[in-house]
N, C-alpha and C positions, 0 to 999 in steps of 0.2 A: 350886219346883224340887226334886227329889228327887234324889240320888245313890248310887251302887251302885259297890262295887267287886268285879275279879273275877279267879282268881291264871289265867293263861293258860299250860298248856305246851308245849312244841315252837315258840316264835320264835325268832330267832337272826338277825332285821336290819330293817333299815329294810323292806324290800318283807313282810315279815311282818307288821310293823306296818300296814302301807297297807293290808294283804286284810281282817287283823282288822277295821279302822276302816272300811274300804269296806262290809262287810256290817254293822256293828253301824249304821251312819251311817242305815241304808235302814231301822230300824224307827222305826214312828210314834212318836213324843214327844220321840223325842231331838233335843238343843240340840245338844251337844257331846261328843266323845270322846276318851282320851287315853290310848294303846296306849306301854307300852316292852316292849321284848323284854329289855334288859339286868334288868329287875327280876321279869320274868314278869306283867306286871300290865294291867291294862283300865279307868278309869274312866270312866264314863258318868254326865253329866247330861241331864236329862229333865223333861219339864213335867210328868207322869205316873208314875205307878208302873209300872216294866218287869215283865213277867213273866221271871222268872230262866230257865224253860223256852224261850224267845223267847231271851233274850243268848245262852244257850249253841249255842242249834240254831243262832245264826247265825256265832257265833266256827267251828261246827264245819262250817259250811258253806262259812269262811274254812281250814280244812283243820286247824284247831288243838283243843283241849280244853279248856274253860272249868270252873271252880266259884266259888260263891261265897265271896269273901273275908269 
């Protein structure tokens, strides 16, 4: 399992959290994800190594901005 974290801004509640985790949930590898908006943060486990290019297009396709922590 490999893990990634990732600082996310613009959430500000639960349904923020849901969009993030709904789109990051859909790329291949991933086991598990765990969005808080209170910290700004994203972490993803994965059986696989994520391409960092892949979490971000997906948080931003969640309407948010991703980088790496």
């Amino acid at each position: 399992m490999v893990q990634a974290e990732y600082k996310v801004t613009g959430m500000s509640c639960g349904h923020c959290e849901a969009s993030v985790r709904g789109e990051v949930s859909k790329l291949a590898g991933v086991e598990d994800v765990q969005v808080s908006a209170a910290s700004g943060t994203l972490t993803i486990v994965a059986s696989t190594e994520l391409a960092d290019d892949a979490v971000i297009a997906a948080v931003d396709e969640a309407g948010y901005s991703a980088v790496r922590a």
